[in-house]
C-alpha positions in Angstrom: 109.7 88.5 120.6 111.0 92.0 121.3 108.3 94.2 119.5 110.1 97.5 120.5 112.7 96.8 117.2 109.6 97.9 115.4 110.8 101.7 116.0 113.8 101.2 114.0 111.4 100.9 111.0 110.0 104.3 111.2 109.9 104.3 107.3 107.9 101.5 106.8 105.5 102.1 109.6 104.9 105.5 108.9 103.8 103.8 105.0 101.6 101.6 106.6 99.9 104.2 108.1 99.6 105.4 104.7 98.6 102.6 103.1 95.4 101.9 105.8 94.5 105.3 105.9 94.4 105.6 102.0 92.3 102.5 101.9 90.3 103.3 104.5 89.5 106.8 103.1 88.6 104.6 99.2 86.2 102.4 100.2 84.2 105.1 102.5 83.9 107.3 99.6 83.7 105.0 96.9 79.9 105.6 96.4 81.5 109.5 95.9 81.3 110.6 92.4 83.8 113.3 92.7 86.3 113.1 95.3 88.5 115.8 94.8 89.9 115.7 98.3 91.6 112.4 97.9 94.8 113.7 96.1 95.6 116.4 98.3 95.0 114.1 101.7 97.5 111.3 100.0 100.1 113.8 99.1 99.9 115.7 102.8 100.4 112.2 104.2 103.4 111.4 102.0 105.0 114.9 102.2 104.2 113.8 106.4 106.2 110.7 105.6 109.0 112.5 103.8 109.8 115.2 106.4 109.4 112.5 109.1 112.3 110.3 107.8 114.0 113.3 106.3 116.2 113.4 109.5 119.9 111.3 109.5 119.0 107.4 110.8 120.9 105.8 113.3 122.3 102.4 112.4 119.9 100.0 113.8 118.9 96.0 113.2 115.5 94.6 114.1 114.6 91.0 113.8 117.8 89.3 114.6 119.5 90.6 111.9 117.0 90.6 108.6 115.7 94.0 108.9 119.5 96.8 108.7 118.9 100.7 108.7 121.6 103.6 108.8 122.2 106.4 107.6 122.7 106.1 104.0 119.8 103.7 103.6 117.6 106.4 105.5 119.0 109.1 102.9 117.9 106.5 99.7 114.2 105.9 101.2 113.9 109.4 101.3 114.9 110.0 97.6 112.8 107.4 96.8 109.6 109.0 98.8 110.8 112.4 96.8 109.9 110.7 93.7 107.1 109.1 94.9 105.5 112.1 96.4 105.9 113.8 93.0 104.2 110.8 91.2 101.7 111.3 93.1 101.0 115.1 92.7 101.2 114.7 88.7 98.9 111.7 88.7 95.8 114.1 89.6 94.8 115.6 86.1 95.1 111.6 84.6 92.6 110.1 87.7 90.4 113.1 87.0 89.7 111.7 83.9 86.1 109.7 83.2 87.7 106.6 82.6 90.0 106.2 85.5 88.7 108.6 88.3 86.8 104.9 89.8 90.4 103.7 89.9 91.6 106.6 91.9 92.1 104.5 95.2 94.0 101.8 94.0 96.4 103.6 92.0 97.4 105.4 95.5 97.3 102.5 97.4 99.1 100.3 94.5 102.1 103.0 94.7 102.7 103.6 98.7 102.7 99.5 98.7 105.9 99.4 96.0 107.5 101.9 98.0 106.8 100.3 101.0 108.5 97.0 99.8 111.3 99.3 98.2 112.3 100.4 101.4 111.9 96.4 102.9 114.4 95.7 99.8 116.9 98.5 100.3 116.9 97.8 104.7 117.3 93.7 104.2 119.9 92.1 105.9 119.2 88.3 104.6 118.4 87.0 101.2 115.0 86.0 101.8 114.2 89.5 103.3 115.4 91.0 100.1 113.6 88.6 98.2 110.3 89.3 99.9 110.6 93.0 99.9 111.8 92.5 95.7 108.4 90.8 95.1 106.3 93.4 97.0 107.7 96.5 94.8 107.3 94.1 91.6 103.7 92.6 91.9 101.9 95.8 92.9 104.3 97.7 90.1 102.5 95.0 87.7 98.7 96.2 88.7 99.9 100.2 88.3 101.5 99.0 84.6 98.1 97.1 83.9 95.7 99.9 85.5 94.9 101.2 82.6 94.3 98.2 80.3 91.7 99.6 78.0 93.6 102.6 76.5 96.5 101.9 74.4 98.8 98.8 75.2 98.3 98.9 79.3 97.2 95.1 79.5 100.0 94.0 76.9 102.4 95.9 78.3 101.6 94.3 82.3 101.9 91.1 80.3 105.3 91.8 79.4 106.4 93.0 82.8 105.2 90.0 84.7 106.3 87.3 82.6 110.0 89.3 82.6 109.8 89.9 86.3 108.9 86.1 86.9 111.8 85.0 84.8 114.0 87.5 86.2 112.7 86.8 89.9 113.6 82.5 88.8 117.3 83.8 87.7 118.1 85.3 91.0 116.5 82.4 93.2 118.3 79.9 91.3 121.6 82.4 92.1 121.3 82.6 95.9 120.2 78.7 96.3 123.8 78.6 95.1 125.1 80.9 97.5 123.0 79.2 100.3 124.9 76.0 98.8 128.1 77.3 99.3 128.4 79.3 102.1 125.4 77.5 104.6 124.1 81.2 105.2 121.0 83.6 103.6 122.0 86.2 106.1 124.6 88.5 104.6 126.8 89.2 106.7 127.3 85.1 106.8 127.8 85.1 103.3 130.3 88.0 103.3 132.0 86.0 106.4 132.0 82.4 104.5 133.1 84.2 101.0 136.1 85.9 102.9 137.6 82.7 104.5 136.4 81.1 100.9 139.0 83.1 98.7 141.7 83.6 101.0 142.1 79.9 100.8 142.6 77.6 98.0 142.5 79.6 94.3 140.4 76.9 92.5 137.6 74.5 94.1 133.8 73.2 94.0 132.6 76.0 96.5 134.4 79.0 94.2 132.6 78.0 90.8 129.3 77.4 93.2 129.7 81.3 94.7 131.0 82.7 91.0 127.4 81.5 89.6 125.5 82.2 92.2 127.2 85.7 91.8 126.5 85.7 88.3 122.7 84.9 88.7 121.8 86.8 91.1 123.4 89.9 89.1 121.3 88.5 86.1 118.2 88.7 88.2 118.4 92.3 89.5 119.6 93.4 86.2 116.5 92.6 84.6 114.7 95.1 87.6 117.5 98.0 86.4 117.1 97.3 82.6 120.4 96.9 82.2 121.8 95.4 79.0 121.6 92.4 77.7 118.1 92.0 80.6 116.5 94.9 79.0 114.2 93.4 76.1 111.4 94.1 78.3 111.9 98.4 78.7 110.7 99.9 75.8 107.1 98.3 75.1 106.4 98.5 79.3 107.1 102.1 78.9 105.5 102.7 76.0 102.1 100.4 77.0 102.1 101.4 80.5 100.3 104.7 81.5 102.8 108.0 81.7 102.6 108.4 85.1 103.2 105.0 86.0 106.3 105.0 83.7 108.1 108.0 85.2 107.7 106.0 88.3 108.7 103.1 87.2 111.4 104.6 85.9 112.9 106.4 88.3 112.0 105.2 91.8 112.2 101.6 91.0 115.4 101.8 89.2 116.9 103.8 92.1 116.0 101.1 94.5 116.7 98.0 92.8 120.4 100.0 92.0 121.1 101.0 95.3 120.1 97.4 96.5 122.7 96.1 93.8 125.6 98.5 94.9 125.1 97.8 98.2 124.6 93.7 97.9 127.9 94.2 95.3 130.0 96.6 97.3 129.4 94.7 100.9 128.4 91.0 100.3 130.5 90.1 97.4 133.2 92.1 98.7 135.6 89.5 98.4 134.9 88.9 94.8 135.7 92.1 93.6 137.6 90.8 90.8 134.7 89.0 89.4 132.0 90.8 89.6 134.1 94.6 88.9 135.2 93.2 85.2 131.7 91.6 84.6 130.1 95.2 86.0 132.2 96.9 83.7 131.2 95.1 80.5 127.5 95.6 81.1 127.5 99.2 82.2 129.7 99.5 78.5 126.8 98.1 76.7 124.1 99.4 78.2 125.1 103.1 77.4 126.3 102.4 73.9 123.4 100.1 73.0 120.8 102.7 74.2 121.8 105.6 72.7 122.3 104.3 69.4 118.7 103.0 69.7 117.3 106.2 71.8 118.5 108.1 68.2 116.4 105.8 66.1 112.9 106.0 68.3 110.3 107.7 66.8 107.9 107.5 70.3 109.0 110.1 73.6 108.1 107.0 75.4 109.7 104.5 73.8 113.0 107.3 73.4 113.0 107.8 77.4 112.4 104.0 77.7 116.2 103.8 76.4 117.5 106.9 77.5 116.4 105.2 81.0 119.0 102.3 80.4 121.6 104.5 79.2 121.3 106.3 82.5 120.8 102.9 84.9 124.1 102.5 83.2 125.8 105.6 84.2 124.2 105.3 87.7 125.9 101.7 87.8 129.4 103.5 86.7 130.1 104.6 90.1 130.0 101.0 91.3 133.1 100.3 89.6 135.6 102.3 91.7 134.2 100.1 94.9 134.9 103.2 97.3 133.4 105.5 100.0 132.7 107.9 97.2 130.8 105.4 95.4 127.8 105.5 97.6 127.4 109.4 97.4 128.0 109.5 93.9 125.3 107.0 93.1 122.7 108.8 95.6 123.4 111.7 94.1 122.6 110.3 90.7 119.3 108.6 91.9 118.1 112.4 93.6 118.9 114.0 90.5 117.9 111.9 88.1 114.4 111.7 89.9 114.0 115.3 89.4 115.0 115.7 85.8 113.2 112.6 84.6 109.8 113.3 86.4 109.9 116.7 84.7 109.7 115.3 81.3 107.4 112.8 82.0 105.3 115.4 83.8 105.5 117.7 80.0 104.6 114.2 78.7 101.5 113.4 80.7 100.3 116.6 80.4 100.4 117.1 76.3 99.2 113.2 76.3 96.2 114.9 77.9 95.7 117.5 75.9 96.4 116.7 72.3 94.7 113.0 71.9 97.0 111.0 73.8 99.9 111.5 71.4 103.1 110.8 72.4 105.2 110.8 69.2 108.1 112.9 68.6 106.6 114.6 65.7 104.0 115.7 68.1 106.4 118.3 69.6 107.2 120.0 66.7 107.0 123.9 66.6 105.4 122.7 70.8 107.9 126.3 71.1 104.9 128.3 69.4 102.0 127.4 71.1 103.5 126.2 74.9 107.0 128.3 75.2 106.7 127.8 78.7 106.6 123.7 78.9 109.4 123.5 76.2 111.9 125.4 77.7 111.0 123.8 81.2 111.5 120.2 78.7 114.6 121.6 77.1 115.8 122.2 81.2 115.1 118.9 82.2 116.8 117.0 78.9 120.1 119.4 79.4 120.1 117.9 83.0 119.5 114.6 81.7 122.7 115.0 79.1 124.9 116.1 81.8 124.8 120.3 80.6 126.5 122.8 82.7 125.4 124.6 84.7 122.4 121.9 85.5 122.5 119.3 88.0 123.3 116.3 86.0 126.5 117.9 84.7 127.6 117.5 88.7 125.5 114.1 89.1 127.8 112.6 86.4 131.2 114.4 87.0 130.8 112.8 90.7 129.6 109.5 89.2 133.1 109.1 86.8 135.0 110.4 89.8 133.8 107.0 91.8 134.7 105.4 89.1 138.4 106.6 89.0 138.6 105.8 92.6 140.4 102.7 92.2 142.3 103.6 88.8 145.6 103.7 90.9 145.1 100.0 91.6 146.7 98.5 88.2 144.6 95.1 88.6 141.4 96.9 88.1 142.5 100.4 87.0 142.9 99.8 83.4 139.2 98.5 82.8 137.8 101.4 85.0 139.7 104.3 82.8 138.5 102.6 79.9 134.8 102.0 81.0 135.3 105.9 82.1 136.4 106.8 78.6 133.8 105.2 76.8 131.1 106.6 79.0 132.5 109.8 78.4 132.2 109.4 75.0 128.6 108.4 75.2 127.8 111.3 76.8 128.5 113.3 73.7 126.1 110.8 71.9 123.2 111.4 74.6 123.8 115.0 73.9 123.0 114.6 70.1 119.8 112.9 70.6 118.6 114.8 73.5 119.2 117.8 71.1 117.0 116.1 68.6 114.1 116.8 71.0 115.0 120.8 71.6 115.1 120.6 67.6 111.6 119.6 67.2 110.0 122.2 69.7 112.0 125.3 68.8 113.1 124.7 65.4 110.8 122.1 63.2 107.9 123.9 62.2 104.3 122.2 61.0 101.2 123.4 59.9 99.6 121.7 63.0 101.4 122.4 66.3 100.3 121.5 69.8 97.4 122.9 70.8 97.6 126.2 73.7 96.6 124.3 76.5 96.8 125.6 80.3 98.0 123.0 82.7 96.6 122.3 86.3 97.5 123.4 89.4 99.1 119.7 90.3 101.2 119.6 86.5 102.7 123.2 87.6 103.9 122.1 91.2 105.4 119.2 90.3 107.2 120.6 87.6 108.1 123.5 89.8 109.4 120.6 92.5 111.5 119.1 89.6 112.7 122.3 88.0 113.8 123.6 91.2 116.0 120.9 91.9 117.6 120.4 88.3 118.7 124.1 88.8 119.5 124.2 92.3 120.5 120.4 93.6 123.5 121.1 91.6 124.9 124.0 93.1 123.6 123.7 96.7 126.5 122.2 98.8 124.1 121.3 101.8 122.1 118.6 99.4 125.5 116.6 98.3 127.0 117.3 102.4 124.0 115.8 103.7 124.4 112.8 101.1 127.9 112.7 102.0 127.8 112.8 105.4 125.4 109.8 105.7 127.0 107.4 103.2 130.5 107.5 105.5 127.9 105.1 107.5 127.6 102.5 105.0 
């Protein structure tokens, strides 16, 4: 075996590195009462790891084909290790406390391994590959959702996520055993090759209904990862159970994986099956935008309101599939980066009055917050106009590119009509996210109580990360270099 393809996995290795450093660095001080050094070292080692793989990747294979890098995978691995890196600086003030600083360790080490099989997922070039680096982002996810099982609903809510992530993970097995049925191949580009001579040929036969399911599974399966509806029973009580930290990752770095994964699988695998899967695609990303608004407006938790404000937007991040273009890929990379930035803020505001008022997280808790914390509320009312697409913000540009992949294939009257309208009632939507994003800017600055939030002065870690993710809803939207360099690597996809 050629060991030298190991340098096309820079990523990974440099995680590993991470990983057994981290470890190592645990179980030396674990007799430590205090290690307040153990933050800061993880975080310098993933910034390390971020401005490492920062750089453009040339396309490269390692392992005769089940390991695939280029440039626009390199671009989403380094989104990902944004949003990572900012989990990890927020975290601090949570392991600080007395009934989770002993857990400090594995919480660091549980995260850089999902990452680490995030980035197997997004480089795999063969089913099993993918399924393998699927499982190592899920089962460590499981222990960070469980960490904290004796405050609030941690342990119910780990319950939850396995036994969803174990059906889900069933679904999509029983999907590509069909497309191994049908085409002979787990590799993908086998598949791709055997489903292109497949439906150029004869319209109707065994092998077509065998590739249609397995198509239809396998979406089934990674939907349940995106929370997309109807696989997204599971969202709300995992987000409202699982600690805040763990939920703004959860929330943003897996969904960005397991949707680029999708496009990517959708856009290059099932090429030839466009028609299929583009209609289905369509109905689903309808659904889950309407469905989760209407029930984001009725939620009477922040976490259980992001929970579906997270499914509205896996749905909007899924709209630029549609259009099946070049553009496609940039817009959806776009909407991952930005989307990591605006959601970490609020769960950031979250985690921080969680810690200083009781551990509430109810809406009501926010009322009058303008009064006592002016400056957290109108860094929150920053980070929800992103989030509801408001100019000037980022996410007014993250979904404007978004339903401009979309339209990329309206001129194509077999698939145009469905895109307009799954454009139109996105758009529509939007004007619905706006309402009850608006609902939360209501409570802080205009609901008044007798008992407001407590003044409280956040940490030195709460006021970088916010500072990372308030920088980059202002600016990502309006800095050309960010969506060039996003742009220049997808043309490689």
């Amino acid at each position: 075996m050629d060991y030298s393809q190991v340098f096309n996995m820079v990523p990974e290795c440099s995680l590993m590195v991470i990983l057994l450093l981290t470890f190592i660095a645990d179980f030396a001080s674990a007799h430590n009462a205090e290690r307040r050094w153990l933050n800061p070292l993880v975080c310098v080692m993933m910034l390390a790891h971020l401005l490492l793989n920062i750089m453009p990747t040339a396309e490269a294979t390692a392992f005769g084909g089940m390991y695939h890098t280029d440039a626009s995978i390199g671009v989403i691995k380094t989104i990902l290790a944004l949003g990572a890196l900012i989990v990890l600086i927020q975290s601090r003030q949570w392991m600080l406390r007395k009934d989770t600083f002993f857990k400090e360790g594995e919480f660091y080490v549980l995260v850089v391994s999902t990452l680490l099989g995030m980035n197997m997922m997004v480089s795999a070039g063969n089913f099993l590959m993918f399924y393998l680096g699927l499982e190592m982002a899920s089962v460590p996810m499981a222990c960070l959702v469980g960490i904290d099982k004796y405050r609030h609903n941690s342990a119910e809510a780990a319950a939850k996520f396995v036994l969803t992530a174990t059906f889900s993970s069933g679904v999509m097995l029983f999907g590509i055993s069909f497309l191994y049925g049908a085409t002979g191949s787990l590799y993908f580009s086998g598949v791709v090759n055997a489903l292109t001579s497949l439906f150029a040929g004869a319209p109707c036969t065994l092998s077509v209904g065998l590739v249609v399911m397995g198509m239809v599974f396998f979406f089934s399966g990674l939907a349940f990862k995106i929370s997309l509806v109807p696989f997204h029973f599971w969202t709300a009580d995992t987000y409202q159970g699982a600690p805040t930290t763990v939920t703004g990752y959860l929330s943003v770095v897996s969904k960005g994986a397991a949707a680029f994964t999708l496009m990517a699988l959708l856009m290059k695998v099932f090429a030839p099956m466009f028609v299929y899967w583009q209609t289905m695609l369509s109905v689903v990303v309808i659904l889950s935008i309407t469905i989760a608004n209407l029930f984001a407006i009725r939620q009477s938790d922040l976490k259980r309101f992001m929970a579906f404000s997270s499914i509205s937007q896996a749905g909007y991040i899924m709209l630029a599939v549609i259009g099946n273009s070049a553009q496609a890929v940039t817009a959806l990379s776009y909407y991952v980066l930005i989307y990591v930035v605006a959601n970490m803020a609020v769960f950031t505001i979250i985690s921080a009055v969680e810690e200083n008022n009781g551990g509430r997280t109810d809406i009501d808790a926010y009322d009058g917050f303008y009064t006592t914390n002016p400056k957290l509320a109108f860094l929150m009312t920053l980070a929800l106009f992103s989030l509801g697409g408001i100019p000037p913000f980022a996410g007014m540009f993250s979904k404007f590119f978004v339903f401009m992949a979309a339209m990329e294939q309206g001129s194509n009257a077999a698939v145009g009509t469905m895109a307009y309208v799954t454009v139109f009632v996105a758009l529509i939507n939007t004007v619905v996210s706006l309402y009850y994003y608006l609902l939360i800017v209501k409570a802080m600055f205009i609901k008044k109580t007798e008992t407001p939030l407590p003044t409280f002065q956040s940490d030195f870690n709460t006021k970088l990360a916010l500072a990372l993710c308030i920088a980059g809803v202002v600016l990502f939207g309006v800095a050309s270099p960010i969506y060039g360099w996003i742009s220049n690597a997808a043309m490689s996809f």
